[in-house]
N, C-alpha and C positions, 0 to 999 in steps of 0.2 A: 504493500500500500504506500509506502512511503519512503521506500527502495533503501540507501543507507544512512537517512537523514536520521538521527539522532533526536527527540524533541523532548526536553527537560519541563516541568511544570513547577511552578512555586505558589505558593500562597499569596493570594492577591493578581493573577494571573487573569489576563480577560480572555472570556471563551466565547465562542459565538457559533449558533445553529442557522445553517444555511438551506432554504426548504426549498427553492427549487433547485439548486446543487447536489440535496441531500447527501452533508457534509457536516461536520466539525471541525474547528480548527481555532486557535490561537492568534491575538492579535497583537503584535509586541506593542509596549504601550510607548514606547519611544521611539520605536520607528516605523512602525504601521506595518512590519515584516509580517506573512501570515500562516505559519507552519499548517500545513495541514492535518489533522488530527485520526479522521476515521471519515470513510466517504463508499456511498453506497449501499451494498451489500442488501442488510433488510430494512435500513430506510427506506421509509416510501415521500415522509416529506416532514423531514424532523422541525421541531415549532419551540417546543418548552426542553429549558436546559436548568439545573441547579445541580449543585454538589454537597456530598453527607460530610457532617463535621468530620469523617472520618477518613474524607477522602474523594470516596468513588465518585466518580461523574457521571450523572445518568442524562438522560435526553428522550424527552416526551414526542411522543410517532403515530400518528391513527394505528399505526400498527402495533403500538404498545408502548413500557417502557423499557431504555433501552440502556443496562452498563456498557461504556466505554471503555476500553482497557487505553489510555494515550500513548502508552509503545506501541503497540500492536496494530492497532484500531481496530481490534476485534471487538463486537455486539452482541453482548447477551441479554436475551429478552426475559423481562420475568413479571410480567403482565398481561392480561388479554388486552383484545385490542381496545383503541379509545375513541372518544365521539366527540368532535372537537364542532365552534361553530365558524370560527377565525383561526385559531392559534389554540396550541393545549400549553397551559402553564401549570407547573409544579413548585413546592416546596418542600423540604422537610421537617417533621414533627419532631420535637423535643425524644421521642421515642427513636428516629434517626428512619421512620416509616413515611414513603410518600402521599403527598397529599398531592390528587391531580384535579385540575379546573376544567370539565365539561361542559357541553352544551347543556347537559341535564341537569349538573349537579356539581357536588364534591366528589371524588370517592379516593379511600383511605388502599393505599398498596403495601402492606409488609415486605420488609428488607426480607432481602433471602437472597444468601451467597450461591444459589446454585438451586432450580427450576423455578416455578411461579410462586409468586408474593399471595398470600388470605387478601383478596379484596372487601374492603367495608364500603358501604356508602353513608355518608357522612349529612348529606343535604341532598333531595331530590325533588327540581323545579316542577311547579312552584309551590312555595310555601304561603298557602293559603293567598294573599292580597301584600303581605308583605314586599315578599320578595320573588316577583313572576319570570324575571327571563334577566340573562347578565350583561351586561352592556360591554364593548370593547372585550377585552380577553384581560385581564385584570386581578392577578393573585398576589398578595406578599403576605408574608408570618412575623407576627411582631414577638417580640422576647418572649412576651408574658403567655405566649402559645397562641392567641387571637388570630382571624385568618381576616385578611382585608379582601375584596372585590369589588369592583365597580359593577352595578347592576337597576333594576328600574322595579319601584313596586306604588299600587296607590297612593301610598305616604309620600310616597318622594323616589326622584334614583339619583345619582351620585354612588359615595362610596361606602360600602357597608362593613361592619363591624359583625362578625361571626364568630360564634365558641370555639373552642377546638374541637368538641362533639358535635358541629353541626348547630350548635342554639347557644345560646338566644341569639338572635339576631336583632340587631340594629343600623340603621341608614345615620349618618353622621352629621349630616344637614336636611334636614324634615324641608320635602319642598322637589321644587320644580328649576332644571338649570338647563344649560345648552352646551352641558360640558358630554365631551365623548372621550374617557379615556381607553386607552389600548394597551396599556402597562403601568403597573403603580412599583416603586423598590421605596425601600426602607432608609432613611437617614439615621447615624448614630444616635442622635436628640431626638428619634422618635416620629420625625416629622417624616410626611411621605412625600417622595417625588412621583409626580403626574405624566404620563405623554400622551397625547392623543389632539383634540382642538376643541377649544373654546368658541363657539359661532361668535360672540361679539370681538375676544382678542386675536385668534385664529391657531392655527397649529403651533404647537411649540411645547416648550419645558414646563411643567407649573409644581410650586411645592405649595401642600395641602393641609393644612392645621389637622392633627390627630383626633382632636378635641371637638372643634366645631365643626370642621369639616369645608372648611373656607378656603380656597384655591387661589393663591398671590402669582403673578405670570412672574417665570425666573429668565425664560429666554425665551424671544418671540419673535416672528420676523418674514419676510420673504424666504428667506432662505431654508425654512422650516418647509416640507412637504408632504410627508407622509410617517409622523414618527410616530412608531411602533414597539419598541422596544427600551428598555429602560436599565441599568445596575448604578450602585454607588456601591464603589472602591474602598478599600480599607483605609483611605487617606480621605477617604469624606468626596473626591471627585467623580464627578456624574458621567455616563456614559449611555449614546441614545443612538440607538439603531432607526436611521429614516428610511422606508421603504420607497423613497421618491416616488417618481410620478405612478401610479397607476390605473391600469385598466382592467378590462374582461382577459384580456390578452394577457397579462402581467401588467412588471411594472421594469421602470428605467429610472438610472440615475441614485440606484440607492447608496446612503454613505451610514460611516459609523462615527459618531463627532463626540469628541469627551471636551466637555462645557468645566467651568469653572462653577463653583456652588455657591459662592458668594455673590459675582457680577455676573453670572449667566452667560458669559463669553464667550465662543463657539475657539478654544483653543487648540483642537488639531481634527480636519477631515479628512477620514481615509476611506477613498472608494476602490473600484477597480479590484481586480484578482478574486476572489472568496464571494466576495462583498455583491451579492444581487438581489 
């Protein structure tokens, strides 16, 4: 797969899932170099990526979940398939167990070194008038085990607060907005960062009060397209996967831009190679 190239990983290391490449690979974060990771094989169109405190790297597949081995780039599946509606996002549970984002639902995957994970489902749409259908593709796990999503129900949509079992549920801002997010990550301080567009500021970066649920724009602009994708780094710096322009057909022009957290700055855009 990767003939006699050598590819080293460290902590703090940005990964990125390529879905119509159906691919993985590493993006050096000082020089945009992009080692290639694992590509093919029983990808069908990898969407959702996160890694267990422990290590492994897995990567969410309508065709299931998938361990990556990074020397190798061998794929071992150890899920049934998944049902995505945009993109399938995952996390991991304080138990070091996957939590994956459905069209339908939550549902809870058990770590297992070797065949398939006990699947649970955790939340199954919809929850009465609450919480009826999920808006953008939108998962993060905050310390305290709580599961974030962006979703839409009578009460309001915005971003919702969920148990780690599935309940109680709560919407963080009660109400009606014209926010469309496509990925939420986690700030040290607890505050969330946002990607997707705001119809009155427009596409771009936004960080989102925990608490009230209030959306401050951090980077916004022309130059914003299609962003879909979201992580912050273990130095607190944002990094935001824009799908550029698309269509029925795809899409064109997409880039990976690591913005600054303070000024919202757009301080290095890397397209081309990996990157579509």
């Amino acid at each position: 797969r990767m003939g006699d190239e050598q590819v080293t990983l460290e902590q703090g290391d940005l990964l990125v899932v390529d879905r119509d490449g159906r691919r993985l690979f590493k993006v050096d974060r000082a020089t945009g170099a992009q080692p290639l990771l694992s590509s093919g094989a029983q990808f069908s169109a990898p969407q959702g990526l996160a890694v267990r405190s422990t290590g492994e790297i897995v990567v969410a597949d309508p065709a299931g979940l998938f361990e990556v081995n990074p020397q190798t780039g061998a794929q071992r599946r150890f899920s049934t398939a998944l049902t995505g509606f945009g993109s399938l996002q995952l996390v991991f549970d304080a138990a070091g167990d996957a939590v994956v984002l459905e069209s339908t639902g939550l549902r809870r995957v058990a770590w297992k070194p070797s065949g398939l994970g006990a699947e649970t489902t955790l939340l199954a749409l919809p929850v009465g008038t609450t919480l009826t259908f999920f808006q953008g593709d939108s998962l993060a796990r905050e310390g305290g085990g709580n599961l974030l999503v962006t979703g839409f129900g009578v009460g309001g949509d915005g971003v919702y607060r969920i148990g780690p079992t599935g309940a109680p549920i709560q919407v963080l801002k009660p109400g009606f907005t014209t926010d469309v997010w496509n990925d939420l990550a986690l700030e040290a301080n607890g505050n969330l960062i946002a990607v997707g567009d705001d119809f009155t500021t427009g596409p771009g970066v936004y960080r989102i009060d925990p608490v009230t649920g209030l959306a401050t724009p951090l980077s916004t602009g022309a130059a914003w397209l299609e962003p879909s994708g979201v992580a912050v780094a273990l130095d607190g710096e944002i990094f935001v996967g824009d799908a550029g322009t698309c269509t029925t057909a795809g899409c064109t022009g997409a880039s990976l831009v690591r913005v600054n957290a303070t000024t919202g700055a757009r301080m290095s855009v890397w397209s081309g190679g990996f990157i579509t």
